[in-house]
Structures are given as structure tokens and as C-alpha cells.
N, C-alpha and C positions, 0 to 999 in steps of 0.2 A: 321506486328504487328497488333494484334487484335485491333479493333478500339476503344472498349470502353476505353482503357487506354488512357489517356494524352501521346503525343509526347517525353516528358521528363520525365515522370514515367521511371522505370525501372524496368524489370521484376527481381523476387526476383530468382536467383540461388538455385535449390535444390538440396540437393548430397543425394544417396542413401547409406546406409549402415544396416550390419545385426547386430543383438546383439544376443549374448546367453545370456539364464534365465532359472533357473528350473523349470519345466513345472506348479509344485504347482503355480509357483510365478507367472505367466503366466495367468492361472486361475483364480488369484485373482485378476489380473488386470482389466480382462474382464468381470468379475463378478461385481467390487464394482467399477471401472469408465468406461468401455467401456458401459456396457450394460445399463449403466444408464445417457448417453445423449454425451461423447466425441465424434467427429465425425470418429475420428481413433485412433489407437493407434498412431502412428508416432505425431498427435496432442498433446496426453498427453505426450508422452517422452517430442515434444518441450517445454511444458510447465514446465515440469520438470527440463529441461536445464534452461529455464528461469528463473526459481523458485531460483536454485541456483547461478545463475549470482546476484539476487538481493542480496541476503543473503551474497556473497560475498564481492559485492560493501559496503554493509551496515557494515561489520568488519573494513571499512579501516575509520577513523575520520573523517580524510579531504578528503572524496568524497565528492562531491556535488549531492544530488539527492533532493527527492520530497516526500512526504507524507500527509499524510490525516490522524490528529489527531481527533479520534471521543470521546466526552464527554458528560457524562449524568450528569448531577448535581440537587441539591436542590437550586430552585434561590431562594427559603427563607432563607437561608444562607447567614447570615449577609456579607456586603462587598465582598464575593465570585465572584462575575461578573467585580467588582473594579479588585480585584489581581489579575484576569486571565489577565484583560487586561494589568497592570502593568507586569504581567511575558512577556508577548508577546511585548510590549514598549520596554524594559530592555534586549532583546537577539537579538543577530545578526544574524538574518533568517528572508527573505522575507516572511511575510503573505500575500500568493497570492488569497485568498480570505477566509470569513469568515459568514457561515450560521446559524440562529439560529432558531430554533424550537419548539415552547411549547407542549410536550406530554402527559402532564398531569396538574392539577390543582399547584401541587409543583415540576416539574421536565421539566427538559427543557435540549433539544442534542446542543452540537455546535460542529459544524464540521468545523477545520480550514485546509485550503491548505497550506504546506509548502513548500518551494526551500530555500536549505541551506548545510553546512556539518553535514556529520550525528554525532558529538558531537554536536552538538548546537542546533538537533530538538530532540534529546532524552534529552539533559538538559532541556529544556522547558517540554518534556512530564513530565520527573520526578519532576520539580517545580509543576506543573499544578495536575499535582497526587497525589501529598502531601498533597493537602489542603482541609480543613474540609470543608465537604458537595458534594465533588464528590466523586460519587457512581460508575462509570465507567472513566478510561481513555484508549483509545486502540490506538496503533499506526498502518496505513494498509503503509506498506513499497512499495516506487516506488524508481524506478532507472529513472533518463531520460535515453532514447532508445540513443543504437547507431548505432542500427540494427533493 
């Protein structure tokens, strides 16, 4: 065993396999994500496998996964910073942490960490998005890894 891994690491199994694509399709991978920084294609495929694992997990209510809600808001917007936090009190989803950032003289991002099922971090996006004086809400979708 190479030494720089830990004794109880495990090395990760890779299985090789080929795919057909039509060469156009082929071309345009290489062109608009190889040649512009992926380290391989077999990188972007995984990524792509992983892309839809996420989007999968994220169809079923009751998974439990993870997200990172990004908001830009007016904090001159009367009571606005009151009812985000009242929305975030009021639902059943861990806020595993919570950053806030002034960007400008009237606009400010908060970026909250969620762990929860995905009905209850998208009720909260959709509370949180409703309300007068946010200008952005985005949600970046995580899955906890099982792999």
C-alpha cells in the first residue's frame, strides 16, 4: 500500500467501461468542457453520474440531504431579517450554520447550511422567496455522499 494513505483509508475501486456517442456529440464535449479545464472525460461523465444521483435523491420528499440556500435581500425592508428568521424557527430542518454579508450599502447575502428532507428545505426556500425585499433566493442541491 502506497504510504501516503492512512492504514484504514480504502482505496476507491475503479471499473473501466466504453460508451458510444455520435462523434458531433463527442466534439462538443471536448470543445465546451474538456478543453476548458475537466481533467478527463471519464471526470466529467463521473460528474455527470453524480449530477443525476443528486437530482434523483432530491425527487423523493423524504430523503434527507443538505443544501446551501443563497439570499440577496434589501435589509431596508422593513421586518424582513425578523421573518426570515421566524421562517427558519417555524420548520423542521437543521440550520447547520448561517453567514451574513453586507454587499452593498442596501443589500446584504445570507447563505444558510441546511440538513433535512427535501419537502421542508424547499418549503422554507419557497417561504423565504415570497417575501417582499428579496431580490434573489437560490437553492445549490447536496446529497450526503454514500460513496
Amino acid at each position: 500500500m502506497n504510504s501516503q494513505f492512512n492504514k484504514d483509508e480504502k482505496l476507491e475501486k475503479v471499473v473501466r467501461f466504453s460508451i458510444s456517442l455520435p462523434e458531433e456529440l463527442l466534439q462538443i464535449m471536448d470543445k465546451q468542457f474538456i478543453d476548458k479545464g475537466y481533467a478527463s472525460r471519464s471526470e466529467f461523465i463521473r460528474d455527470l453520474i453524480r449530477s443525476k444521483i443528486i437530482q434523483e435523491k432530491w425527487g423523493d420528499p423524504e430523503e434527507q440531504v443538505l443544501a446551501v440556500l443563497s439570499i440577496v435581500y434589501n435589509h431596508h425592508t422593513s421586518d424582513l431579517s425578523e421573518k426570515m428568521m421566524q421562517i427558519q424557527h417555524m420548520n423542521i430542518v437543521n440550520i447547520l450554520c448561517n453567514l451574513h454579508i453586507h454587499i452593498s450599502h442596501e443589500d446584504c447575502l445570507e447563505v444558510i447550511v441546511l440538513k433535512g428532507k427535501t419537502k421542508e428545505i424547499q418549503k422554507i426556500n419557497i417561504e423565504i422567496s415570497g417575501l417582499r425585499g428579496i431580490k434573489v433566493a437560490e437553492i445549490t442541491k447536496i446529497i450526503i455522499p454514500e460513496v
